[in-house]
C-alpha positions as CSV (number, residue, x, y, z in Angstrom):
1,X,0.0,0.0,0.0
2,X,1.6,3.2,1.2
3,X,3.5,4.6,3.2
4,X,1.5,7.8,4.7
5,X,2.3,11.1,6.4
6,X,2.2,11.7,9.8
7,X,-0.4,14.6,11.0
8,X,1.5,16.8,13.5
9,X,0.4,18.7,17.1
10,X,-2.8,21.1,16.3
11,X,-4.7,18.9,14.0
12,X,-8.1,17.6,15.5
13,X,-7.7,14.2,14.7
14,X,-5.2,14.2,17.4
15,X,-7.4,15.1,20.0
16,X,-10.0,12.9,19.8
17,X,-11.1,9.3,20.8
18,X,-10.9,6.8,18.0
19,X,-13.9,4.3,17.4
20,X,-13.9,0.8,17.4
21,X,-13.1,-1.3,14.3
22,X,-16.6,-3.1,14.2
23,X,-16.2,-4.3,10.9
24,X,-12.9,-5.6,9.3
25,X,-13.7,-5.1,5.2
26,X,-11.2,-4.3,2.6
27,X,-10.6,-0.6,3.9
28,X,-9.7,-1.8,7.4
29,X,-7.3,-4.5,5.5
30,X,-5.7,-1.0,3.6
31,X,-5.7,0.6,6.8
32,X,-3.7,-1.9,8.6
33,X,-1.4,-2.6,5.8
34,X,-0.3,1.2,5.4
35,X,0.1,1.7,9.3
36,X,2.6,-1.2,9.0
37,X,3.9,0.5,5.9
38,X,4.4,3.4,7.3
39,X,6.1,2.5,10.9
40,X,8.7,0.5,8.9
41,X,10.7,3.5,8.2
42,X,13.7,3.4,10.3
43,X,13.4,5.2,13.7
44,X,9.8,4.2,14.4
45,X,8.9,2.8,17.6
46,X,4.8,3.0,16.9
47,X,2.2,4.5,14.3
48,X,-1.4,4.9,15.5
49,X,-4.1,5.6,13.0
50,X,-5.0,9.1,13.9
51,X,-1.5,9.9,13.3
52,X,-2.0,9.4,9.5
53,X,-5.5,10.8,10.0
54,X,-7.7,7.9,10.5
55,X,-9.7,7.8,14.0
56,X,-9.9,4.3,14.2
57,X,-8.7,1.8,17.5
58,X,-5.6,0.5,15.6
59,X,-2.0,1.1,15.7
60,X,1.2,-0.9,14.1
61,X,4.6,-1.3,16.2
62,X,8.3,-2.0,15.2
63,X,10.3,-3.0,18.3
64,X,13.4,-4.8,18.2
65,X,12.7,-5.4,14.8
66,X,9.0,-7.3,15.0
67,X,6.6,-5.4,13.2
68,X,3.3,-5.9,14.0
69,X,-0.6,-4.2,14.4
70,X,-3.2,-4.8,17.1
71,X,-7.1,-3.6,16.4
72,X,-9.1,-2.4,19.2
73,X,-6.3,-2.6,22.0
74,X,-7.1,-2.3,26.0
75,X,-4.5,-1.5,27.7
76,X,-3.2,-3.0,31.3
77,X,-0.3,-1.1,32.9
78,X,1.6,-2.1,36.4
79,X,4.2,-0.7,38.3
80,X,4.2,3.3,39.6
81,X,5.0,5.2,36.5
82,X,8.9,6.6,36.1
83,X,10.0,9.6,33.9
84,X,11.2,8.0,30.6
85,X,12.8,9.8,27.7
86,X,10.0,10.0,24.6
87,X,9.2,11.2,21.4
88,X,6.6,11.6,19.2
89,X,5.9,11.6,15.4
90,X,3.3,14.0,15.7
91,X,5.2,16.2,18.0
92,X,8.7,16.8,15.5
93,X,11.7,17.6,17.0
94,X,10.9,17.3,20.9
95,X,11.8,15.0,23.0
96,X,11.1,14.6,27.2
97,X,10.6,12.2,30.1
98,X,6.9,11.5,29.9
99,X,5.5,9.9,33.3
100,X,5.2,6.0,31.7
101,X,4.4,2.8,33.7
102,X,7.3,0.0,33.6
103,X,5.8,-2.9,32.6
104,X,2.0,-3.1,29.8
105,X,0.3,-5.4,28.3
106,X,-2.7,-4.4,24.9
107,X,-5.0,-7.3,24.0
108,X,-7.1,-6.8,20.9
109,X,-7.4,-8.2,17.7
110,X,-5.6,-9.3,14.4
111,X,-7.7,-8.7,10.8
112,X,-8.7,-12.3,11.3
113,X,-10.2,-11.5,14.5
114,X,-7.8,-14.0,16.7
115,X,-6.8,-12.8,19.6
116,X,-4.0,-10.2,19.8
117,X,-1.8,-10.4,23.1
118,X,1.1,-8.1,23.5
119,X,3.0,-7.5,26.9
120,X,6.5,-6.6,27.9
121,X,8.6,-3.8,30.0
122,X,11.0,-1.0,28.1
123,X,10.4,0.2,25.0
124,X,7.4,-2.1,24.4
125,X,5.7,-1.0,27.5
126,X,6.4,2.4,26.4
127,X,5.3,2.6,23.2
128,X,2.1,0.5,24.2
129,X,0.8,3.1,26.6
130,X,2.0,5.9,23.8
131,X,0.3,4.4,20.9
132,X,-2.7,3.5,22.8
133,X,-2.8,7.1,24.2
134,X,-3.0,8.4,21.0
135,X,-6.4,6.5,19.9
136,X,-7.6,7.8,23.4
137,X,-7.0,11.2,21.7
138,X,-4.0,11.7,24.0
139,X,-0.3,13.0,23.2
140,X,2.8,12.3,25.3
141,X,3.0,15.9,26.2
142,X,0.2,15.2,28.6
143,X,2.3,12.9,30.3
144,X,4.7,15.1,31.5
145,X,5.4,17.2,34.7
146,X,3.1,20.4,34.4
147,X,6.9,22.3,34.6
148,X,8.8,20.3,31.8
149,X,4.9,20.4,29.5
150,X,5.6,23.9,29.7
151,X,8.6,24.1,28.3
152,X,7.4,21.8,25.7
153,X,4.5,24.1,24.7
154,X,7.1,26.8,24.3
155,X,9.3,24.5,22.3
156,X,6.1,23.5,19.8
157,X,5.2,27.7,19.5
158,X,8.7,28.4,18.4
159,X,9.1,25.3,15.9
160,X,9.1,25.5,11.8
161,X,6.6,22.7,11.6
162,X,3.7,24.3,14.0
């Protein structure tokens, strides 16, 4: 399919909740198959849909060089959340410690419908609770200390991209 760009900080479908995939057709199978398209580019920790402007429950990973997609993810964190550096597509340029819990675990769905199952600690974990965020309309820059969000705010006002 294609690989698709990545809607930045200010547009809407950022901000809101994604629906349910309640039906997997042919557009769903498109959908899935550019999100993996488009996190395959080197650098790419996660892609969630509304970050290529689709607000739909689905995001693709590449961690440790698996590459994968769950549908309609729930998300199960443990552990007291730690500052941990982060970055974000949709956010160019900026990077922080978002407040992120150690260990998380999605279940959902594949475009068969089997059950998805997807747990871990590190960089999984992390981009588990980031990607899911996003479908819950939520950037990382919520995540982080009201001080250090600050200074992110200033940093997306004074970039080339905003």
């Amino acid at each position: 399919m294609a690989v698709r760009a990545i809607r930045v900080f200010g547009d809407p479908v950022l901000r809101a909740p994604s629906a349910p995939v309640d039906r997997i057709d042919d557009g769903v199978r498109a959908l899935v198959q550019d999100l993996v398209d488009t996190v395959a580019l080197p650098g790419r920790a996660g892609v969630a849909a509304p970050q290529i402007g689709v607000g739909v429950r689905a995001f693709s990973y590449n961690i440790d060089g698996e590459i994968g997609y769950v549908l309609n993810p729930v998300l199960e964190v443990s552990g007291d959340p730690v500052p941990t550096g982060e970055g974000c597509l949709s956010v160019p340029g900026l990077w922080h410690d978002a407040l992120r819990h150690p260990w998380a675990r999605v279940t959902g769905i594949d475009l068969d419908g089997e059950p998805v199952v997807l747990e871990g600690e590190g960089l999984l974990a992390q981009a588990l609770q980031h990607e899911t965020d996003h479908l819950d309309g939520m950037l990382y820059l919520s995540r982080l200390t009201p001080e250090d969000r600050r200074a992110a705010m200033k940093e997306v006002r004074e970039s080339d991209w905003f």
